[in-house]
C-alpha positions as a Markdown table, in Angstrom:
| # | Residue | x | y | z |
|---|---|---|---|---|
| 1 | Unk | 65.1 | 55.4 | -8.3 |
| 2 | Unk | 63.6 | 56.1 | -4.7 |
| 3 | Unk | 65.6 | 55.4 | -1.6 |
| 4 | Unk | 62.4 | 54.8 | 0.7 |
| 5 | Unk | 59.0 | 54.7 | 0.4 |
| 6 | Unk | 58.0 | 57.9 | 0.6 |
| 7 | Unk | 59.9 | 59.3 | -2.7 |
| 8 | Unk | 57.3 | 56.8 | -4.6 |
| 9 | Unk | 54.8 | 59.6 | -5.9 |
| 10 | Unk | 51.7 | 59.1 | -7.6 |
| 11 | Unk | 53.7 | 60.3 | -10.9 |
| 12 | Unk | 56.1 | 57.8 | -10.5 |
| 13 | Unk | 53.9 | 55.0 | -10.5 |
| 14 | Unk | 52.3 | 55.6 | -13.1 |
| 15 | Unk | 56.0 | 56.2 | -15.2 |
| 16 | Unk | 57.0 | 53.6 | -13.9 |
| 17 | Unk | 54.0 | 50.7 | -14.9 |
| 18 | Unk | 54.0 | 52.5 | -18.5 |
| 19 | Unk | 57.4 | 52.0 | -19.2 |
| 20 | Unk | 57.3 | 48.0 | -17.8 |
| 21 | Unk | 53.9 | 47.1 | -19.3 |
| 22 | Unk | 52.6 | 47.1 | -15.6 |
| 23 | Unk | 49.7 | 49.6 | -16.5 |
| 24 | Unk | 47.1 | 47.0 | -16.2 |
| 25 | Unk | 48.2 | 46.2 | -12.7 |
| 26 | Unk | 47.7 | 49.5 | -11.9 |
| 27 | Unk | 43.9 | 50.0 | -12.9 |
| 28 | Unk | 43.7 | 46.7 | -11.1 |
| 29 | Unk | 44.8 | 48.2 | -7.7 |
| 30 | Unk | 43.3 | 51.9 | -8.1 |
| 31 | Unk | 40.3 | 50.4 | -8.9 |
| 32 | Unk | 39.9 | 48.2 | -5.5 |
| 33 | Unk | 37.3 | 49.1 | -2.7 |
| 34 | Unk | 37.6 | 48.6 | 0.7 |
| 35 | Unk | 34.7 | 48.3 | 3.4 |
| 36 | Unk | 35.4 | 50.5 | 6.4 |
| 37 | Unk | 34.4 | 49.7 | 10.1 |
| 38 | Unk | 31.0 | 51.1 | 9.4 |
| 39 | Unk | 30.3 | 48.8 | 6.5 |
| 40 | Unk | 30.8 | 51.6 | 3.8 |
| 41 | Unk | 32.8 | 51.1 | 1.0 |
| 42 | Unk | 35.4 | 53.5 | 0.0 |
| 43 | Unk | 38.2 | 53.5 | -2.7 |
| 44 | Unk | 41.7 | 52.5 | -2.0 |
| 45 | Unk | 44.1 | 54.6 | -0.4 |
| 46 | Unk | 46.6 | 55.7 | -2.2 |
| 47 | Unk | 49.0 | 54.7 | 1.0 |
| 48 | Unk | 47.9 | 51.5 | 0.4 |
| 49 | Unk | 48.1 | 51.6 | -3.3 |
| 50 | Unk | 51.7 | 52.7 | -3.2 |
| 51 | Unk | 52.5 | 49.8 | -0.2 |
| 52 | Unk | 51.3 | 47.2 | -2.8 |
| 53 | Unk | 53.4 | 48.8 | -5.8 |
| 54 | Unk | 56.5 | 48.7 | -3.4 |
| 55 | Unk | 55.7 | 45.1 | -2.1 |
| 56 | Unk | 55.9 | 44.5 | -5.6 |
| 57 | Unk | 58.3 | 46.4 | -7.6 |
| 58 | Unk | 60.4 | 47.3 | -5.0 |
| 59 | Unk | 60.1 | 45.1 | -1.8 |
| 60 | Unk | 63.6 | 46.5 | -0.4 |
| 61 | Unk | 61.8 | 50.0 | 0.3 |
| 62 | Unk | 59.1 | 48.6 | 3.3 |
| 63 | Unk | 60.9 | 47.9 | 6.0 |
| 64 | Unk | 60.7 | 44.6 | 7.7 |
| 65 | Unk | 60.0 | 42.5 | 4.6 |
| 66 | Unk | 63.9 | 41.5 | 4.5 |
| 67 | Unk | 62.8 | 37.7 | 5.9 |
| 68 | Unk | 65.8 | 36.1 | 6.5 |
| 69 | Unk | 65.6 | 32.0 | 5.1 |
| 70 | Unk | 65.2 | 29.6 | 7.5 |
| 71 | Unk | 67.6 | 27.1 | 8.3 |
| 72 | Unk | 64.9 | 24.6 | 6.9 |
| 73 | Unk | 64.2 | 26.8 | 3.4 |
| 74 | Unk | 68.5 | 26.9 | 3.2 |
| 75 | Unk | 68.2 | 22.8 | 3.0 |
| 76 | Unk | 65.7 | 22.7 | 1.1 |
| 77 | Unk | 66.8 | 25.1 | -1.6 |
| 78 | Unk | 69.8 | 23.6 | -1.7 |
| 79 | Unk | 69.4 | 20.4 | -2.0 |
| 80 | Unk | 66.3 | 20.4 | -4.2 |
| 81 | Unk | 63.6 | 19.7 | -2.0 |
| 82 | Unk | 60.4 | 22.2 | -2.2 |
């Protein structure tokens, strides 16, 4: 398993959303396009490609998404409230 983001390879990815049934997820995000400043479109980054996989699979590896719960989501989680 990678230890940051950048040990999550291309190769990996794709292991990885064979073996958990995620390969449709996948095509899904390869196959976005973007529209640049100059109003071309281009294909997705693969930077951006393996942010979204991370987000998703393995949120721990980007750094700042560690939100710590509100004193107000603590309440409400515990006492049943959504």
């Amino acid at each position: 398993m990678p230890t940051n983001i950048n040990e999550v390879t291309q190769e990996f990815i794709e292991k990885y959303c064979v073996e958990n049934n995620q390969i449709e997820w996948l095509l899904e995000t390869v196959n976005k396009t973007i529209v640049d400043k100059k109003g071309q479109t281009r294909s997705y980054p693969f930077i951006s490609t393996r942010r979204d996989f991370c987000l998703k699979f393995f949120p721990k590896l980007i750094k700042g998404t560690g939100k710590k719960e509100s004193f107000k989501d603590r309440l409400n989680k515990k006492y049943g409230k959504k």
